[in-house]
Structure formats: structure tokens, C-alpha cells
DRENGUBA-445324 format. One record per residue (C-alpha): chain; x, y negated, z negated. Coordinates in Angstrom, 1 decimal, always signed. Layout:
<recs>
A	X	Y	Z .
...
</recs>
This chain:
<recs>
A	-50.9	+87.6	-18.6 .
A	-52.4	+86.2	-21.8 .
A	-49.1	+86.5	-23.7 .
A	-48.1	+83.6	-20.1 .
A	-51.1	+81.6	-19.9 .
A	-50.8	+80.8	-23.9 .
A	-46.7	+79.7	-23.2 .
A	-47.8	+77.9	-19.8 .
A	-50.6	+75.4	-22.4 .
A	-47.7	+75.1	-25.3 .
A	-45.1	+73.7	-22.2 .
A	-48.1	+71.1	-21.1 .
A	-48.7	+70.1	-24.7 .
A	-45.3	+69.8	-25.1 .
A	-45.1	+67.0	-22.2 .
A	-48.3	+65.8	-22.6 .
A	-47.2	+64.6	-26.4 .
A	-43.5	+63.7	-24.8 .
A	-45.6	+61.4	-22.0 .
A	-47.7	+59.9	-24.8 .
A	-44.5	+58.9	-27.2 .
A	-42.5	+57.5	-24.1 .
A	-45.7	+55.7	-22.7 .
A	-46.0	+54.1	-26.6 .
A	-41.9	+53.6	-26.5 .
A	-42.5	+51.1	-23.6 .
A	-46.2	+49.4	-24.5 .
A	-44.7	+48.8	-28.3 .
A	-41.3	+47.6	-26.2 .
A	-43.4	+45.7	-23.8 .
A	-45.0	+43.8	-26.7 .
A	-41.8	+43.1	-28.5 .
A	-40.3	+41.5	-25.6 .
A	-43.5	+39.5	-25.3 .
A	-43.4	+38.8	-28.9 .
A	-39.9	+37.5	-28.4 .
A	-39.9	+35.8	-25.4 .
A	-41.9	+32.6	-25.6 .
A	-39.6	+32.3	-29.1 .
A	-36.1	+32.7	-27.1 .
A	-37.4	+30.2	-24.1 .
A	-38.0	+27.1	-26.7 .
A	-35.0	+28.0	-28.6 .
A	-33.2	+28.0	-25.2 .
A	-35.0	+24.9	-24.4 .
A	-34.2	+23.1	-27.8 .
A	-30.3	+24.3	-27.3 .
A	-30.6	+22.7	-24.0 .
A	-32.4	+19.5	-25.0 .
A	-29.4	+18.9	-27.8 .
A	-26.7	+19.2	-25.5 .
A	-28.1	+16.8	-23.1 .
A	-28.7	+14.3	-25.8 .
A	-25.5	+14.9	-27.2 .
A	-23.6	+14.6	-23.6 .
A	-25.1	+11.4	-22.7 .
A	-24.4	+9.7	-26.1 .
A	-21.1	+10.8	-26.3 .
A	-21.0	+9.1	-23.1 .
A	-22.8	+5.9	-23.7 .
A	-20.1	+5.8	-26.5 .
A	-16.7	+6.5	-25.0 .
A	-18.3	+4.0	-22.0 .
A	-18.9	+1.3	-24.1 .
A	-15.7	+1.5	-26.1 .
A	-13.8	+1.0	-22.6 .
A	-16.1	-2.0	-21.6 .
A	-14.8	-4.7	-24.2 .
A	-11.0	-3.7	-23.0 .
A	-12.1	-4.6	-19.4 .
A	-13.5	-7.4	-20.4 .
A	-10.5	-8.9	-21.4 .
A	-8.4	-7.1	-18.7 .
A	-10.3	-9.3	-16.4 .
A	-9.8	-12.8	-17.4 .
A	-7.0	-14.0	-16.1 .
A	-4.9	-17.3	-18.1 .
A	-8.2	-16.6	-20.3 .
A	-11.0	-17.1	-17.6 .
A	-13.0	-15.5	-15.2 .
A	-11.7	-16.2	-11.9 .
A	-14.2	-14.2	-10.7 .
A	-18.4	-16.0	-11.0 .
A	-20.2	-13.6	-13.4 .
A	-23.4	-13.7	-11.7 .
A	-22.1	-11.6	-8.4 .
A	-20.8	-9.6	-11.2 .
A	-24.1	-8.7	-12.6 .
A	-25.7	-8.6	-9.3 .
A	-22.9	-5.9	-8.5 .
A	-23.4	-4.0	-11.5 .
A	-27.2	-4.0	-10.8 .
A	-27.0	-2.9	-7.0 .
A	-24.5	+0.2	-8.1 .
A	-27.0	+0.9	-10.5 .
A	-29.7	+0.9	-8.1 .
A	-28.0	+2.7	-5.2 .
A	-26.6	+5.7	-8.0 .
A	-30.2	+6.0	-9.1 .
A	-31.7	+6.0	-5.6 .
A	-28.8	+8.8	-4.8 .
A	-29.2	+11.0	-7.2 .
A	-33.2	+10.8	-6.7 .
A	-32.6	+11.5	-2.8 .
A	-30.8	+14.5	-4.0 .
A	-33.7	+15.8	-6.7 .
A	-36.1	+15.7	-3.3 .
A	-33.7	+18.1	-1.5 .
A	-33.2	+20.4	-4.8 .
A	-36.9	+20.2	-5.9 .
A	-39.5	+18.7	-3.0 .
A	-40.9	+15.5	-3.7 .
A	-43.7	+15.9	-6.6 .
A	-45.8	+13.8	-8.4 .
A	-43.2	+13.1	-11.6 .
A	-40.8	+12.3	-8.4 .
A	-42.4	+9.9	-5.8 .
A	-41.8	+6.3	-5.6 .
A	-44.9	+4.9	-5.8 .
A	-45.6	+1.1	-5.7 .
A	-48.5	+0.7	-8.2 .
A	-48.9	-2.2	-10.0 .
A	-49.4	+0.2	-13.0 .
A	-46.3	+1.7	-12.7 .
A	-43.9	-1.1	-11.2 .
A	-45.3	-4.2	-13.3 .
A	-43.7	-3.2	-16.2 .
A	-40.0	-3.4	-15.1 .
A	-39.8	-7.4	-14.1 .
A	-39.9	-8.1	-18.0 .
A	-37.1	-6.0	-19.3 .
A	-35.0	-7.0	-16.3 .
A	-34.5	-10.4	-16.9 .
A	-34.2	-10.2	-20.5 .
A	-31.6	-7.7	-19.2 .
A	-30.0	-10.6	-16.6 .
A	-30.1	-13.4	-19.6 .
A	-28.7	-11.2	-21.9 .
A	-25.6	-10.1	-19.9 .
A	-25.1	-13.8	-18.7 .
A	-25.0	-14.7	-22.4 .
A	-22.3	-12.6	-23.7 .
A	-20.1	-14.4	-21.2 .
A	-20.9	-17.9	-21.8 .
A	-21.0	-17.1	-25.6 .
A	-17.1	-17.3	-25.9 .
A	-17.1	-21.3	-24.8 .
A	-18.2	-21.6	-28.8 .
A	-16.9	-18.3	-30.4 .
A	-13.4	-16.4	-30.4 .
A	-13.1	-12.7	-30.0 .
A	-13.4	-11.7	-33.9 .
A	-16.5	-13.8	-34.8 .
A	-18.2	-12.6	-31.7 .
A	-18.2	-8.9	-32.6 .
A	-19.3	-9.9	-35.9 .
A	-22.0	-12.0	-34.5 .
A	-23.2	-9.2	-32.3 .
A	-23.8	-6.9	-34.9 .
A	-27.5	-8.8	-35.4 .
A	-28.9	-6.6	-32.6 .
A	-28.7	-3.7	-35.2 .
A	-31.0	-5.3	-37.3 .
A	-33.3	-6.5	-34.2 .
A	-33.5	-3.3	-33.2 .
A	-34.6	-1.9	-36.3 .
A	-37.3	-4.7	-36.4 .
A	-38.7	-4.4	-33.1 .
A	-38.3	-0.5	-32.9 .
A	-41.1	-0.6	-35.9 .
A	-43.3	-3.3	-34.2 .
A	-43.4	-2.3	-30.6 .
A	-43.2	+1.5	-30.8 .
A	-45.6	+1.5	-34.0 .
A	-43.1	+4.0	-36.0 .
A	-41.6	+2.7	-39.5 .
A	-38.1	+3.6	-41.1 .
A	-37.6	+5.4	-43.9 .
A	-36.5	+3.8	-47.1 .
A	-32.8	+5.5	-46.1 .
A	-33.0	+4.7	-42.8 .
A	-33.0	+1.0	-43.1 .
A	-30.4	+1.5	-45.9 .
A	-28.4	+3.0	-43.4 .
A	-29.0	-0.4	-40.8 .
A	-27.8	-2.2	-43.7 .
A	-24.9	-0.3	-44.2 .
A	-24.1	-0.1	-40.5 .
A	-23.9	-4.3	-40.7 .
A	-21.7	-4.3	-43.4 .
A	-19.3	-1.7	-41.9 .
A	-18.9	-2.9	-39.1 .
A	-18.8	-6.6	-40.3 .
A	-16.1	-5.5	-42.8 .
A	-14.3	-3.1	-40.2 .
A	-13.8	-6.4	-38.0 .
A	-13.0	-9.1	-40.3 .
A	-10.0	-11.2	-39.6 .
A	-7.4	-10.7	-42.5 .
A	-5.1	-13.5	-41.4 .
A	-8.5	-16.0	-41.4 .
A	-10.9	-17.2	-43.9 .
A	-12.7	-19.3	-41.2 .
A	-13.8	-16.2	-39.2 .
A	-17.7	-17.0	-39.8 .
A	-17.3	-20.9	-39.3 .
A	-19.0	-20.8	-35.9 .
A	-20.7	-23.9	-34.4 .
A	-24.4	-24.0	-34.3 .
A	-24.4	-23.5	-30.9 .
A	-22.4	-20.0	-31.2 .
A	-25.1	-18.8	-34.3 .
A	-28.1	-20.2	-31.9 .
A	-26.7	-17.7	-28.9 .
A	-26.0	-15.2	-31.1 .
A	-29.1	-14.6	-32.7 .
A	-30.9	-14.9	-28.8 .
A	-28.5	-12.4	-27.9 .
A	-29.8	-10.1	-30.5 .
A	-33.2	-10.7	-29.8 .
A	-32.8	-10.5	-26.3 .
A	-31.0	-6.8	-26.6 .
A	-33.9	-5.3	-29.3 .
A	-36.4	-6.2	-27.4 .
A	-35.5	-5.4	-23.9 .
A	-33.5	-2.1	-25.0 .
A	-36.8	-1.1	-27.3 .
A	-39.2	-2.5	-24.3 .
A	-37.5	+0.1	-22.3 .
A	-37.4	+3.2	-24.2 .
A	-41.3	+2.3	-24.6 .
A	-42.0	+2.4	-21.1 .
A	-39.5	+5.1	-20.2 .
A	-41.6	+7.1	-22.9 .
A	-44.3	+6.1	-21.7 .
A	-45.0	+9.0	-19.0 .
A	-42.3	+11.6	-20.2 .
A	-42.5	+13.6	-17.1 .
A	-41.4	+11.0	-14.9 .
A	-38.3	+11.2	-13.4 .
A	-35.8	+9.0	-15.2 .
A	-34.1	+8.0	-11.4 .
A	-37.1	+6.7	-10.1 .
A	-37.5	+4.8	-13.9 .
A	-34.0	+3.5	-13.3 .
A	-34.7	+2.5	-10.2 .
A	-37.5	+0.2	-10.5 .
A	-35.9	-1.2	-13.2 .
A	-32.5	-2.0	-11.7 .
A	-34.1	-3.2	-7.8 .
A	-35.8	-6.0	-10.4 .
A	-32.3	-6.9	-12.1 .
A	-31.0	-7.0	-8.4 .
A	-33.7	-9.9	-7.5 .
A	-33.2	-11.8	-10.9 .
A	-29.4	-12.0	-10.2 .
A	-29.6	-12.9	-7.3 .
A	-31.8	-15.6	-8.2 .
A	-29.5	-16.6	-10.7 .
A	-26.4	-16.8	-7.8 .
A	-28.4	-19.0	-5.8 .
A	-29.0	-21.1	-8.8 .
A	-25.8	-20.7	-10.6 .
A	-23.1	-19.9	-7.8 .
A	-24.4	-20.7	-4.6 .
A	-21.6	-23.6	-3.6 .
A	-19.1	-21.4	-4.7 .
A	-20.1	-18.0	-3.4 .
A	-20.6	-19.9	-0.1 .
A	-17.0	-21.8	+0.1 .
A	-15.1	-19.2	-1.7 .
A	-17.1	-15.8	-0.8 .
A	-18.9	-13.2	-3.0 .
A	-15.7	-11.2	-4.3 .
A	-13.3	-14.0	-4.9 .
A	-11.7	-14.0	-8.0 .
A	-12.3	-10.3	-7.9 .
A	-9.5	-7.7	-8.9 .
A	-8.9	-3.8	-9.3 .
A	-10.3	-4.4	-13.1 .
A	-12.8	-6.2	-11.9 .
A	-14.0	-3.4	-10.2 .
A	-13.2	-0.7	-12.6 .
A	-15.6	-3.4	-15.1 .
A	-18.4	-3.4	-12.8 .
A	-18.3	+0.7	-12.2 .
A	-18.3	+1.2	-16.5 .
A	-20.8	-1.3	-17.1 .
A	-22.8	+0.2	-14.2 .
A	-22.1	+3.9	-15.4 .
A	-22.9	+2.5	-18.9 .
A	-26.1	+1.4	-17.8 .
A	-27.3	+4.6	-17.0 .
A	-26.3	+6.1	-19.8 .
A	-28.0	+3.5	-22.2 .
A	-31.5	+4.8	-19.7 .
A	-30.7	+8.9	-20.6 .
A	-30.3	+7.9	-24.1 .
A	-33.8	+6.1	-24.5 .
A	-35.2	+9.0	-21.9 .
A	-34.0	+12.0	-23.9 .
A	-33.2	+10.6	-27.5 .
A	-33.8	+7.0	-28.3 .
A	-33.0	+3.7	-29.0 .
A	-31.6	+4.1	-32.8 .
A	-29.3	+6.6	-31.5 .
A	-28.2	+4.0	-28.6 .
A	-27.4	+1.4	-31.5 .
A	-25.1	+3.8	-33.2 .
A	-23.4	+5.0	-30.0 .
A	-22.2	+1.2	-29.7 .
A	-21.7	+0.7	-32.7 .
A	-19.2	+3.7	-33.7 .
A	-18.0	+2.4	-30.1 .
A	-16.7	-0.6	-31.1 .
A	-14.7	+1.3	-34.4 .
A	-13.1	+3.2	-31.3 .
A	-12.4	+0.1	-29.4 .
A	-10.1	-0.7	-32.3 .
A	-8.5	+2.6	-32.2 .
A	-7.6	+1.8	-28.7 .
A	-6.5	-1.3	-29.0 .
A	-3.5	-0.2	-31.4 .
A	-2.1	+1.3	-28.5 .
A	-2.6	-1.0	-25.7 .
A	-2.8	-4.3	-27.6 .
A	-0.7	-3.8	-30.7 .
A	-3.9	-3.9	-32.7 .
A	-2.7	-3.8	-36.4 .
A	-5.2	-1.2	-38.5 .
A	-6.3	-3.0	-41.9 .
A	-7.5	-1.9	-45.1 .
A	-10.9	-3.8	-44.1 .
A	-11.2	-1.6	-40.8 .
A	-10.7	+1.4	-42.9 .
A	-13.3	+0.9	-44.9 .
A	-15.9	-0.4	-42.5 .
A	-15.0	+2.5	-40.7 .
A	-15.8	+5.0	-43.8 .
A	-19.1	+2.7	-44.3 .
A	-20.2	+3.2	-41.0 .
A	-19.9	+7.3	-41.2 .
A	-21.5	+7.1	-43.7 .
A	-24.4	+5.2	-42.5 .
A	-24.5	+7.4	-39.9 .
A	-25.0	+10.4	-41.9 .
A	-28.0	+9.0	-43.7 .
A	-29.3	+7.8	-40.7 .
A	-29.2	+11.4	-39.7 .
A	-30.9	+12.8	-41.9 .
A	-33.8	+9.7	-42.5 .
A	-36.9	+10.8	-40.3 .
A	-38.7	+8.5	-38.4 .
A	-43.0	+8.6	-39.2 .
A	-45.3	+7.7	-37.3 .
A	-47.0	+4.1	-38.6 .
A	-50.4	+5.2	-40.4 .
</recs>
């Protein structure tokens, strides 16, 4: 009986210390998945964060490379038969209706919340009106520009938004660039200047005053609405970008079609809104409408520098293109604008913006 009741305590030891090392197997398990966890989530979340940006800049870039090859797909005996403020007002209202769409279909998906709601606070919705007209002028400009300037000196011309940017990006969002970073601005110029000289002209830059004067408003017009914008956008990172988009594109609807009446109105009237229009007249109005949104994801979930470079590696491609659909004849110039401009890119890549002290 002794020899039974001494086995009978070694057998309950023995569990006991079994129960003990697999209840410490699991706590020390439990706290190295706990340890890990918070670590794997923001990884996951930074993975996730990088594709988006990467998505919707690779994007903004293959749309704007197609936008300058509708362009010119829609003039016809080299004019618009169609009026480029219903244009404009088209693009804005496809804008408008995609973002109010896709918003309508976050309040199935999610509920409507407080980062979601369309509220019509002055706090919120005074802010757009500015950014859409410069928007509306802007867009009307790039039209009416060609009356003084031909294709190559425009694309050279439109290259002082880079700087603009740059400028404006300091002032307005109070961050400074680094020594390399504006190195890399003024290497971005010179590429692409360089990448779309005329070889067969040495009167490319002789542009009438008018043409320089347009230009530079342009370029002014673009920094400051495109940095105005990320600013706000930024502003309340939470928010929904669709309800963003929205108030900001319902604005550019009302401007342009202020500028119809003022503009157009005879014509619209005699001739109708879509004459002059054709199939790539549409296709132009869907990319500079899908473009639109893409320029807003870029500001929301990267920024405005990156935007810059997206067009501007954009209109390298455009060239690219061209060789096949317009006979486009690839220079020495082009080649080394183009290796300019990677590089710029690169050290703009690795410049980091500070915060202004």
C-alpha cells in the first residue's frame, strides 16, 4: 500500500510539472505572438501603403502620357471643332458623378461615418471654390496657348510648373528641399528641356511675349492650385478622398459652366452641347477625367513632388509613343534628357523633405 501511494504522488508530480511546462509553452507563445503582432500589422500596413502609392502613380503616369496624343487626335484640319469649355465641363461632371459613385458604394461596404458624410460646412466646403477655378483657368489656358506657340516650344514652356511647384510646395506646406532635392528640380528642367528640343530648329524658344506671358500663368496657376490641394486634402487625413473629390469637382462643374455661358453660349445654343464632338473626343474627356482622379490619390496618399515627376517621366513616354503612331524620330537630345531625367529622379528619391524650422 505504501510501496502504491509513493508511485500514485511520482505520476501526479510527473503531470503536475508536464502541466506547468505546457502552460509556460503557451504564456511565453502567447507573448511572442503579442510581441510580434503589432510589428507584422504596420509592416503589412506600410507594404500596403507602397503599393497604393505606387499603383496610382504608375497610373497618373501612363494617363497623362496618353492625354497629349488625344489632344492632337482631336483637332481636326488643326482645330477644335468641338468648344473646349463643354469639354471641361464634361470632364468635371464625370469627375463628380465617379466620385459620388464610388462614395455611394463605400456607404454600402462601410455605413456612413464621420470621415464619410457629406457635410455642407462652410469649414469644410469653402476651401474647394479656390482651387477649382484656378483648376478651370488653367485647363482653358493650355488650349488657347497654342494660338502663340507650336507643339515643341509648348512642352518646353510647360516645364516651369516644375519649378513653381517646388517654390510653392516650400511656401504653402511650410516644408523646405534639400540641397539635392532642388538639384534634382534643376535637373528635371534641363532633361526634359533637352529631351524635347527641336533638332531641325534653332528658333524653338523664340516665342512671342504673349506665349512666355501664358506660359509662366500656366505654371503658376498649376503649383499653386495642385499644392493648394494636396494642403487641404492633407488637411484632415481621415477623410474620405471621394467626398474630397467631390466638393472639389461639383465647384469646377459651376465654374465651367459659367465660363460656357460666357464663352459659348451662342454656339452651344445654335449648334448644341456635343457638336464638334467625336469618338476621341470622348475617349479625351474619359483620360483627362480618369486622370484627374488620379492626380487627387496621388496628393491623398503620396504628394505633390511625386505628381510632378509622374508627368514629367510622362511626357519622356509620350515620345516613346509617338515613334510608333506618329513617326516620331528619337534624337541624341531625347536620349540624354531622358538619362538626365532618371537621374534626377533617383536623387529626388533619395533627398528627404524636413519640416521648415
Amino acid at each position: 500500500m505504501e510501496y502504491r501511494r509513493v508511485k500514485d504522488q511520482e505520476i501526479y508530480d510527473d503531470l503536475s510539472q508536464k502541466d506547468v511546462e505546457s502552460l509556460s509553452g503557451r504564456t511565453l507563445s502567447s507573448a511572442n505572438t503579442t510581441a510580434i503582432g503589432p510589428a507584422s500589422a504596420g509592416g503589412a500596413k506600410a507594404n500596403s501603403s507602397w503599393k497604393l502609392k505606387s499603383v496610382v502613380t504608375l497610373a497618373l503616369t501612363l494617363l497623362t502620357s496618353s492625354q497629349a496624343i488625344l489632344i492632337v487626335w482631336s483637332k481636326r484640319a488643326g482645330k477644335y471643332e468641338y468648344s473646349v469649355t463643354t469639354a471641361n465641363f464634361s470632364v468635371e461632371a464625370l469627375k463628380c458623378l465617379l466620385s459620388l459613385a464610388a462614395l455611394f458604394r463605400t456607404w454600402n461596404c462601410h455605413g456612413v461615418t464621420d470621415d464619410n458624410r457629406l457635410t455642407t460646412s462652410f469649414d469644410e466646403v469653402g476651401v474647394y471654390p479656390i482651387p477649382a477655378v484656378l483648376y478651370m483657368v488653367k485647363n482653358l489656358l493650355q488650349y488657347y496657348i497654342f494660338v502663340y506657340v507650336d507643339a515643341p516650344a509648348y512642352q518646353i514652356l510647360k516645364n516651369l510648373n516644375i519649378i513653381s511647384t517646388g517654390v510653392l510646395y516650400r511656401i504653402i506646406l511650410k516644408k523646405k528641399l534639400s540641397e539635392i532635392q532642388w538639384a534634382a528640380f534643376v535637373l528635371l528642367c534641363a532633361g526634359c528641356t533637352t529631351a524635347q528640343l527641336n533638332p531641325s530648329s534653332d528658333h524653338v524658344l523664340q516665342t512671342p511675349i504673349q506665349g512666355w506671358m501664358m506660359a509662366i500663368v500656366m505654371a503658376l496657376l498649376s503649383g499653386f492650385a495642385g499644392v493648394y490641394t494636396e494642403a487641404i486634402i492633407k488637411k484632415r487625413p481621415s477623410r474620405n478622398i471621394n467626398v474630397q473629390n467631390f466638393w472639389l469637382y461639383i465647384f469646377g462643374v459651376i465654374f465651367n459652366l459659367v465660363a460656357i455661358c460666357v464663352q459659348d453660349y451662342d454656339a452651344v445654343m445654335n449648334k448644341g452641347f456635343f457638336h464638334g464632338y467625336s469618338f476621341i473626343t470622348v475617349l479625351m474627356i474619359l483620360n483627362h477625367a480618369l486622370s484627374g482622379i488620379a492626380v487627387s490619390m496621388v496628393m491623398k496618399y503620396a504628394d505633390n513632388i511625386v505628381k510632378v515627376y509622374s508627368t514629367s517621366v510622362a511626357m519622356l513616354l509620350t515620345a516613346v509613343v509617338s515613334v510608333f503612331l506618329f513617326n516620331f524620330h528619337l534624337s541624341l537630345a531625347f536620349f540624354l534628357g531622358s538619362t538626365v531625367v532618371s537621374v534626377s529622379v533617383y536623387l529626388h528619391s533619395i533627398g528627404k523633405l524636413q519640416p521648415q524650422k
